[in-house]
Structures are given as C-alpha cells and as structure tokens.
KOLTIBA-186353 format. One record per atom (N, C-alpha, C): x, y, z. Coordinates in steps of 0.2 Angstrom, whole numbers, plus 2048, in hexadecimal, padded with zeros to 3 digits. Each point is the difference from the previous one (the first is absolute). Layout:
! residues N
X;Y;Z .
...
! end
This chain:
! residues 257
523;461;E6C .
7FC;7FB;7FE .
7F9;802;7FE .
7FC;7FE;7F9 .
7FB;800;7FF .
7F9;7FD;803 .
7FB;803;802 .
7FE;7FA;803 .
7F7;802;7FA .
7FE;7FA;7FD .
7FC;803;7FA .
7F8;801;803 .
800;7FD;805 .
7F8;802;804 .
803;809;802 .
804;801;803 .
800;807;800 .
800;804;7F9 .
803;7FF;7FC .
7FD;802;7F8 .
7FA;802;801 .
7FE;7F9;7FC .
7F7;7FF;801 .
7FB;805;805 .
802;7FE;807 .
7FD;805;804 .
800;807;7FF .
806;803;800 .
801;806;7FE .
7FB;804;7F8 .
7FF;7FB;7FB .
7FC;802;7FA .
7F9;7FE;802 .
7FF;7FD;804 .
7F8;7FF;801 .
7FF;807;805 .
803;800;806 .
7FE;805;802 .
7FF;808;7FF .
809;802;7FD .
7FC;807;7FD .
7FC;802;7FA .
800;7FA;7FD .
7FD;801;7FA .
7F7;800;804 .
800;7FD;804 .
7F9;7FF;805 .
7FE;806;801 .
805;803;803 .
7FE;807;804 .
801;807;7FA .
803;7FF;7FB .
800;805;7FB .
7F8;7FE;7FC .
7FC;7FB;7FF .
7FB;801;7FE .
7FB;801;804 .
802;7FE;806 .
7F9;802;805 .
7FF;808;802 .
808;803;7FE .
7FE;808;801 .
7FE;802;7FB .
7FE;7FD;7FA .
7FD;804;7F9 .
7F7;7FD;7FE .
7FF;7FC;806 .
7F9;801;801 .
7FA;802;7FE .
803;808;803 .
7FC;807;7FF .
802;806;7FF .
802;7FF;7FA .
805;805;7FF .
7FB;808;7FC .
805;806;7FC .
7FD;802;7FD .
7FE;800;7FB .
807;7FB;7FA .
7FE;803;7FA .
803;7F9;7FE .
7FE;7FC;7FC .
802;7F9;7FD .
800;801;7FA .
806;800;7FD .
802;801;7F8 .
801;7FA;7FF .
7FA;7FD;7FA .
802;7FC;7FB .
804;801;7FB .
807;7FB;800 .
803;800;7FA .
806;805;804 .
807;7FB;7FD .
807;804;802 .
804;804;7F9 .
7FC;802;7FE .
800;803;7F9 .
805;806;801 .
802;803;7FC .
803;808;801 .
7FE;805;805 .
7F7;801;7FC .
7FE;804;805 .
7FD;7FC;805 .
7FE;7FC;802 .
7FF;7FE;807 .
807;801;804 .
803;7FD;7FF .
808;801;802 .
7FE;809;803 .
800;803;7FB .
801;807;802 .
7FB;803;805 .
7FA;7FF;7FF .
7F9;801;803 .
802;7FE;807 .
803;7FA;802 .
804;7FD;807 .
803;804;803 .
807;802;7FC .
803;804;802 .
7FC;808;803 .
7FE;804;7FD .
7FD;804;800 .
7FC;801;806 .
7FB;7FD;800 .
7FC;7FC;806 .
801;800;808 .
809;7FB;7FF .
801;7FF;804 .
804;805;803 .
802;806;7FD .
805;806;800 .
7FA;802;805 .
7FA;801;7FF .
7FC;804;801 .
7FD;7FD;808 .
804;7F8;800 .
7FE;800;80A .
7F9;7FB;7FF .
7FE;7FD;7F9 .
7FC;7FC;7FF .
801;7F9;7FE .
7FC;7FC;803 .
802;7F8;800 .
7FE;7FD;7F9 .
807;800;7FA .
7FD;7FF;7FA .
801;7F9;800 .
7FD;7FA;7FE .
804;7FA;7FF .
7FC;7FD;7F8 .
807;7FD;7FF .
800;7FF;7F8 .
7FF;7F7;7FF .
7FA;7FE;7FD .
800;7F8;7FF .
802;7FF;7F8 .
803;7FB;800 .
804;801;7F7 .
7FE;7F7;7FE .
800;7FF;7FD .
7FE;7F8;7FB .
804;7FD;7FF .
806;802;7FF .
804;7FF;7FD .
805;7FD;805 .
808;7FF;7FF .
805;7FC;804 .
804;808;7FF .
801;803;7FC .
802;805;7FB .
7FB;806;803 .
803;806;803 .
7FD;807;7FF .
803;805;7FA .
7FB;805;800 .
803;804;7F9 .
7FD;801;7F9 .
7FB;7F9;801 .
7FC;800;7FA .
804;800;7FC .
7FF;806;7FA .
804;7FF;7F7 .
804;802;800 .
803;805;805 .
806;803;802 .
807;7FF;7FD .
800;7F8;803 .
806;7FF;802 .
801;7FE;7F8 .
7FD;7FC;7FD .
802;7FD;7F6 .
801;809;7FE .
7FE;804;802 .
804;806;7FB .
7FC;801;7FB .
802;801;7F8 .
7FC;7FE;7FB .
802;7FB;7FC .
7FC;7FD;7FF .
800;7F7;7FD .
808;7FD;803 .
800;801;807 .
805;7FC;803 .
808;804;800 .
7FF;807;7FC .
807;802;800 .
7FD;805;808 .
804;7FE;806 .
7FF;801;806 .
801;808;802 .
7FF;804;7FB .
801;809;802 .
7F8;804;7FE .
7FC;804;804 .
7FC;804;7FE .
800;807;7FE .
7FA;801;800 .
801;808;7FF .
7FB;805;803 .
802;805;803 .
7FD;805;803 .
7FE;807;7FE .
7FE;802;800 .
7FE;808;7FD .
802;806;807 .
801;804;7FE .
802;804;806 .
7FE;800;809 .
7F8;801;7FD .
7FB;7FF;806 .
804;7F8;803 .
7FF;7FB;7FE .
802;7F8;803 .
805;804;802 .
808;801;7FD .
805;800;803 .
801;805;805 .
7FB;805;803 .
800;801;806 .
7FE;7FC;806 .
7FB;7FC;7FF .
800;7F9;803 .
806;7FC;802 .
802;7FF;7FC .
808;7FB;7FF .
805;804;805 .
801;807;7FE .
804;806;805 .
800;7FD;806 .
7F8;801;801 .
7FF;802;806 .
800;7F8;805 .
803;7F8;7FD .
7FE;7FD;804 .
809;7FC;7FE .
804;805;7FC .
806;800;801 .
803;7FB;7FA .
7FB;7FF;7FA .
802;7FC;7FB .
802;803;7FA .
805;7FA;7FE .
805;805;7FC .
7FD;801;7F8 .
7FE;805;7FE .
7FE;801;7F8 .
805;803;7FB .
800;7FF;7F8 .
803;805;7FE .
7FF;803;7FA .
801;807;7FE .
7FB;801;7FA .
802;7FE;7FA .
7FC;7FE;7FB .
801;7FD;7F8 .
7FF;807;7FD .
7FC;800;7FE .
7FD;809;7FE .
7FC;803;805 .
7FE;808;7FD .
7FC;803;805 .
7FB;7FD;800 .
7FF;800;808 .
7F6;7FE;801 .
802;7F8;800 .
805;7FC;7FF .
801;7F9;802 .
805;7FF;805 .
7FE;7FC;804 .
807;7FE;802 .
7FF;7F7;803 .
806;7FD;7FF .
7FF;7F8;804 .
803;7FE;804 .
7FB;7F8;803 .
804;7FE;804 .
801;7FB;802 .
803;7FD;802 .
803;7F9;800 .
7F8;7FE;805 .
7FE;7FB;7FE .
7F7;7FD;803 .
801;7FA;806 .
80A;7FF;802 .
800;7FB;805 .
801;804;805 .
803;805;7FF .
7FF;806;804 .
7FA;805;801 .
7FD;7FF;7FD .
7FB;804;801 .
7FB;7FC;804 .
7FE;7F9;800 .
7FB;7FC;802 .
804;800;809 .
807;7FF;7FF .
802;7FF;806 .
800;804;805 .
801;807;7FD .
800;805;803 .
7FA;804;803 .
7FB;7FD;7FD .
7FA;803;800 .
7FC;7FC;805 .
803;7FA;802 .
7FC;7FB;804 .
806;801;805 .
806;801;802 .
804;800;805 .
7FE;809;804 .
7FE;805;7FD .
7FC;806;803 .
7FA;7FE;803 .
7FB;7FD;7FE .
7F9;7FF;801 .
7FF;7FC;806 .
807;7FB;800 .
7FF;7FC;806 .
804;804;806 .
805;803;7FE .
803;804;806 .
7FC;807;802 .
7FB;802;7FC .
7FB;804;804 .
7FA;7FD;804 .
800;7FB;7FE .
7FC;7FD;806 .
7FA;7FA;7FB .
800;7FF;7FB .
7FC;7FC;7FA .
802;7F8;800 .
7FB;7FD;802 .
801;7F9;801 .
7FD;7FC;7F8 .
803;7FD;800 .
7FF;7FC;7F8 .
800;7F9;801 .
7FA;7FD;801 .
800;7F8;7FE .
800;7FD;7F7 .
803;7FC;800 .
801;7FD;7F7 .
7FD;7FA;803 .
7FF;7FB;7F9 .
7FC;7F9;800 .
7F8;802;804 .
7FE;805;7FF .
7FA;800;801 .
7FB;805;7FD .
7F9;7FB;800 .
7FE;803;7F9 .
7F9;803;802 .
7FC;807;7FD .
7FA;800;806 .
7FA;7FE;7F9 .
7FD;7FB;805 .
7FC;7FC;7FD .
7F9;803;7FF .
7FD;806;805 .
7FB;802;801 .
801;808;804 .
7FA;804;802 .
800;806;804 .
7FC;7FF;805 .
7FF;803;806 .
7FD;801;802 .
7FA;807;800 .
7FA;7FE;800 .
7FB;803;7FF .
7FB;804;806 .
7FE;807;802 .
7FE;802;804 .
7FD;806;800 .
7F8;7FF;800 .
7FD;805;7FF .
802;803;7F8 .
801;7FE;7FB .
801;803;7FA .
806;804;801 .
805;7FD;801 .
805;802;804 .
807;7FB;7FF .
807;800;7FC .
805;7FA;801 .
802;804;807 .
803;7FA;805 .
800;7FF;805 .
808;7FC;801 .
801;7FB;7FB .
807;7FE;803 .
7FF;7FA;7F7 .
805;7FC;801 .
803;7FA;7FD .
800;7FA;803 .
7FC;7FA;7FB .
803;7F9;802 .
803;7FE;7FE .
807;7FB;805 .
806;7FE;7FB .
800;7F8;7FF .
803;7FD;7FD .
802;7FA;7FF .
808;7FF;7FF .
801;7FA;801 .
808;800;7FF .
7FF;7FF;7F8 .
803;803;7FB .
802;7FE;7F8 .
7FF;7F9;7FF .
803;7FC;802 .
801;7F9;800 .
7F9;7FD;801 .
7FC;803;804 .
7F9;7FE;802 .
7FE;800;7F9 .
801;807;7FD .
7FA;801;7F9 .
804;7FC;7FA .
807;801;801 .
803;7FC;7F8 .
7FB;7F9;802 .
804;7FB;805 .
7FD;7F9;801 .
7F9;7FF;7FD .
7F9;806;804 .
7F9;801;7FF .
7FF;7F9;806 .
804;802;803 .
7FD;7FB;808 .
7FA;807;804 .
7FB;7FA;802 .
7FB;803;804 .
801;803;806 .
807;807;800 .
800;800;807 .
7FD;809;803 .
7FE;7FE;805 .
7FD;809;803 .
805;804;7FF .
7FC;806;7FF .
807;805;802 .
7FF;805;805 .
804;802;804 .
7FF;807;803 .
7FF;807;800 .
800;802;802 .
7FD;807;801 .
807;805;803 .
801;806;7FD .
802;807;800 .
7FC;807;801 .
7FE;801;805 .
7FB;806;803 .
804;809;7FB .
7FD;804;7FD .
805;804;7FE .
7FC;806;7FF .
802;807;803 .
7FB;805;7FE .
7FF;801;7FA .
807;7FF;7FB .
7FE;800;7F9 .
806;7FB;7FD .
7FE;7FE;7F9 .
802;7F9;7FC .
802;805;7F9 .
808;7FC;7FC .
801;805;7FC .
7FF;7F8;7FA .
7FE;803;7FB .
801;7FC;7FC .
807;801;7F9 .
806;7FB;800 .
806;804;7FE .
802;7F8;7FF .
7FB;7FD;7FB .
802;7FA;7FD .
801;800;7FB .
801;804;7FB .
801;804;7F9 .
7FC;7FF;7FE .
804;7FC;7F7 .
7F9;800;7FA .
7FB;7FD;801 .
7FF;7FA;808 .
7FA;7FD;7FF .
7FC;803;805 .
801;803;803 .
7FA;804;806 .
7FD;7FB;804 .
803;7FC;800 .
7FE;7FC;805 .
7FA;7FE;806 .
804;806;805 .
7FB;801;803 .
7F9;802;7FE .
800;808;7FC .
7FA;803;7FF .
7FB;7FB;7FC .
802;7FB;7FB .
7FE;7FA;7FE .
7FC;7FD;806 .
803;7FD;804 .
7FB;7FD;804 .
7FB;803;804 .
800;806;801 .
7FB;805;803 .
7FC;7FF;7FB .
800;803;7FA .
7FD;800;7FB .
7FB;7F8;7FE .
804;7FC;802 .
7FC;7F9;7FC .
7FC;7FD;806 .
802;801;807 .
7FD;7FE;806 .
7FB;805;801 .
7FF;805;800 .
7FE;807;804 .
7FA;802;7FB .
802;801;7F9 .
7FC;803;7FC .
7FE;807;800 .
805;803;801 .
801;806;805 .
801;806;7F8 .
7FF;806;803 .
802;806;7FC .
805;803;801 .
806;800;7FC .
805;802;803 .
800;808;7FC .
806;803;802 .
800;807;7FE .
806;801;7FA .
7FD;7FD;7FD .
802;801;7F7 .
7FA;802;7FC .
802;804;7FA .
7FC;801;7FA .
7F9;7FC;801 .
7FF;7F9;7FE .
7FC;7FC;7FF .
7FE;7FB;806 .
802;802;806 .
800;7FD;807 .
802;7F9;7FF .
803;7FE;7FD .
805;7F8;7FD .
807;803;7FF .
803;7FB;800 .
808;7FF;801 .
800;801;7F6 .
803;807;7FF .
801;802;7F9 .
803;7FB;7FC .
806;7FF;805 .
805;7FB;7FA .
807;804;7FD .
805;7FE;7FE .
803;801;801 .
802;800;7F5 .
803;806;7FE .
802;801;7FB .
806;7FF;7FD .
802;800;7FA .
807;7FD;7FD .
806;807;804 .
805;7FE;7FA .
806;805;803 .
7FF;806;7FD .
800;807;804 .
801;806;7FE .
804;803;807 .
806;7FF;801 .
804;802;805 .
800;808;802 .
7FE;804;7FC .
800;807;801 .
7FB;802;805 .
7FA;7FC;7FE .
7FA;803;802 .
7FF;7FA;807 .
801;7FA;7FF .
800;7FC;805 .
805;804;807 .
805;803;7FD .
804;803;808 .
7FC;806;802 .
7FA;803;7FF .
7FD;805;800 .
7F9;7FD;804 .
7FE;7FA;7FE .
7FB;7FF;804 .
800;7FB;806 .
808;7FD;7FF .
800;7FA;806 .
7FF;805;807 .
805;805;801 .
7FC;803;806 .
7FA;804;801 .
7FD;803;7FB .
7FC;804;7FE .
7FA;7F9;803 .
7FE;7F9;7FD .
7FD;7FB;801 .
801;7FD;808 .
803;803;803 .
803;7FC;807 .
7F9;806;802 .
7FB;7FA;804 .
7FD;804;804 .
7FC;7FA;805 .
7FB;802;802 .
7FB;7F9;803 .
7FA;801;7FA .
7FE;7F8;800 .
7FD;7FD;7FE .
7FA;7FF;801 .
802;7FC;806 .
7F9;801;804 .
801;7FF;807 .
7FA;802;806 .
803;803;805 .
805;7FB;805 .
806;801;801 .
805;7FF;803 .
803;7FA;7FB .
800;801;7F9 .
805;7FB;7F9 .
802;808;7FC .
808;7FE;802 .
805;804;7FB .
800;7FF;7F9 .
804;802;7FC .
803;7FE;7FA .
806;804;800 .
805;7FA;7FF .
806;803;7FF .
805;7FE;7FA .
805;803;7FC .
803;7FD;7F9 .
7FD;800;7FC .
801;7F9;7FE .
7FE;7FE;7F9 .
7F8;7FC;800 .
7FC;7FF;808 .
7FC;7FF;801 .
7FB;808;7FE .
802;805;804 .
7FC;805;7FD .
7FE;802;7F9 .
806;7FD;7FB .
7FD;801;7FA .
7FD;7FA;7FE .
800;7FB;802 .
7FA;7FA;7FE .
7F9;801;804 .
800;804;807 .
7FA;802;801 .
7FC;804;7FA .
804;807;7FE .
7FF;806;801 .
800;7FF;7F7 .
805;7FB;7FC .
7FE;800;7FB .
804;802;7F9 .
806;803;804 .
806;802;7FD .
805;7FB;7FD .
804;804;7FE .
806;7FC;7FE .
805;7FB;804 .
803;7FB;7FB .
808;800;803 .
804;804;7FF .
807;7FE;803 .
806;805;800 .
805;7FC;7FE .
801;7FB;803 .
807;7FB;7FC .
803;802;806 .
807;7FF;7FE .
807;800;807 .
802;807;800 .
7FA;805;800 .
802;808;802 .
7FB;800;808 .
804;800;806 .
7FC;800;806 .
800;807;803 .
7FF;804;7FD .
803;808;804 .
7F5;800;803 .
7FC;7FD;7FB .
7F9;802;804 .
7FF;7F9;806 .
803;7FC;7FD .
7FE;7FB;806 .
803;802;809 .
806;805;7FF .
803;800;805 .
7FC;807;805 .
7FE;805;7FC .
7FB;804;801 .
7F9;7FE;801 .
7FE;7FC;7FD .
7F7;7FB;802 .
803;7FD;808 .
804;7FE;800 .
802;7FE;808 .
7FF;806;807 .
807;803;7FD .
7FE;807;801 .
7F9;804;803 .
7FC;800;7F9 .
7FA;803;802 .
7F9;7FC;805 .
802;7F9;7FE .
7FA;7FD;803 .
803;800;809 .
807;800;800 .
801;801;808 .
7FB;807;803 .
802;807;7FB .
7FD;806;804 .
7FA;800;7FF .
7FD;7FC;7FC .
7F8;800;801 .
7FE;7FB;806 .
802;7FB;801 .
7FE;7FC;807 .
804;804;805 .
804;804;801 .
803;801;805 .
7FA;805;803 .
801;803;7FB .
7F9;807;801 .
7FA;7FE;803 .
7FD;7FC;7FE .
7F9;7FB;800 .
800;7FB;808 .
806;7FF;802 .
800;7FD;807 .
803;806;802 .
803;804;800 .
804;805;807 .
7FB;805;7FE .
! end
C-alpha cells in the first residue's frame, strides 16, 4: 500500500539534504551543457565537489537536437578519446570523423559525472554571483519558474572556491559580472569579445585554447569561451567542447589542490 504523505516526505527531505550539502562547495558549473557535463565529471574523478545548476527541465544543452534535429554528432579524434574513455559508442565516417548517436552521448556523459560523485540540479537558473574582495565567490540561485513568471522573489546563495561559466552562446554569467561589476575581464579588450559566425575548423581549435579564467575565481568553458574570448561557432562538431570541459576541470583542479 501506498501511502502519498510518505512519497511527499521522502522528496522534501532528501532533496533537503542533497542541497544543504552543496552549500559550500568547490566549483559551481553554470549550465549542463557538454562541457560542463564533462568539467563535472572530471572534477569530481579528481575528489572535488563539482555541482552543476542547469535552467532548463532538459540537461545537455544542444547536444541532444544533433544537427538541425537529426539526433547524431560528430567528433574529431581528440573528442573521441573523450567518448572512449567514458565508454560511449562512436563510429568512424572518414578519417579524422567519427559519430555519434547524441541520446547516448548526453546520457552517458551525465550518467559518469553523476556516478563519480557530480551532483546536478535542473529548473534552476543563477541569477547573480557572489562578489568578494574583486574576487567571484559562489552563485545566486533562483528557482527558473521564479524568473520565467518575473515574480519578486529572493534568491539564495551557493558559497564556491570557483564558478564555471558553461552557459554557451550566451555567456550568461560572465554578462552579468560584466553589467553589475564593471569589471575588467581578461580578454583582449577587458569586455566580453562576443561571439563570431560559423568557421568549425578554427572554432575547434580555440574553444579549449579559450577555456581559461576570466576573471578571479570565473571560468569560461565551451561555447561560452568563444563568446568570451571572441571566437567562432562550431555547429553539431563537439570534439572541442568535450576537451573545454576537460581543460577547465585541470585548470580548477590545479588552482584548488
């Protein structure tokens, strides 16, 4: 027999306790994007408390549509060692290509990140940063719902040694440093460069090359590093975003241990 108050109790409570332990964490990845996804993973191999807040209902970002909706991507070598290595299945087209099914790539890539220890909340969106001494410090969240409505309600606070920004083409975060702060970030021009048309070549060459900090304790990871940083898009080729994850993990890993 069911009894629905136990239901109920059961999701109030550990959901209670799985956000009261994400407090004060390491590293707070904005966006469940590829490479956040990965950066979690990564992170969390390494014995660090990565926790992911996503906007969405949906993890995976652009992943999962494939290209214009035909649900397969494509990787270049370096990605498909990524993929090996977290046991998803690729297969080559030509040399230097290979694909792969993006329901299995988004599942598999969020089902490893969570089983090395990466906790992932969705419907939640980060409204704002916490600021210290010229310093990001953590994230403020709100429930999504809050902000679609535009009800006037507070948000919470996320304490973090360092905050990854991995909200893709919009940069979301680094945007609102930038518009509240007034801040210099660490691009060419000290402003968020922006983010250029398609040239997928040169884009896979600078989305990890791009993944670095911004400014002190704000990442850039993805598709956000080249809107930082000024580069291109790539389209449905994720072999750099899955590397930008990758990279911004060993540079925060480095930077706290």
């Amino acid at each position: 027999m069911i009894d629905e108050r136990v239901v109920t109790k059961a999701i109030i409570e550990c959901y209670t306790k799985k956000l009261l332990s994400c407090l004060d964490i390491d590293v707070a990845i904005c966006g469940a994007g590829p490479a956040g996804i990965v950066a979690a993973y990564y992170l969390a191999k390494k014995g660090l408390n990565a926790v992911i807040f996503e906007r969405k209902l949906s993890i995976g970002g652009g992943m999962w549509g494939g290209g214009m909706m035909f649900n397969e991507i494509v990787v270049q070598d370096e990605g498909k060692m990524i993929l090996d290595e977290l046991g998803i299945t690729t297969r080559q087209y030509k040399k230097g290509y290979h694909v792969a099914d993006s329901v299995e790539c988004v599942s598999g890539l969020t089902y490893k990140a969570m089983k090395a220890g990466a906790k992932i909340f969705n419907l939640i969106s980060i409204e704002d940063l916490v600021v210290r001494k010229e310093k990001v410090a953590g994230v403020v969240i709100n429930w999504t719902a809050v902000e679609m409505a535009s009800l006037h309600v507070d948000p919470l606070t996320i304490m973090s040694k360092c905050v990854v920004d991995s909200t893709g083409h919009p940069l979301e975060v680094v945007r609102v440093l930038e518009r509240k702060m007034n801040v210099r970030l660490n691009t060419p021009s000290g402003k968020v460069e922006g983010e250029r048309s398609m040239w997928a070549d040169v884009a896979e060459t600078t989305t990890p090359e791009n993944t670095k900090e911004v400014f002190p304790g704000l990442y850039v990871a993805g598709m956000s590093a080249n809107a930082a940083f000024g580069s291109y898009r790539m389209g449905p080729i994720f072999g750099g975003m899955l590397l930008s994850g990758k990279r911004v993990a060993e540079l925060i890993a480095k930077r706290i241990k």
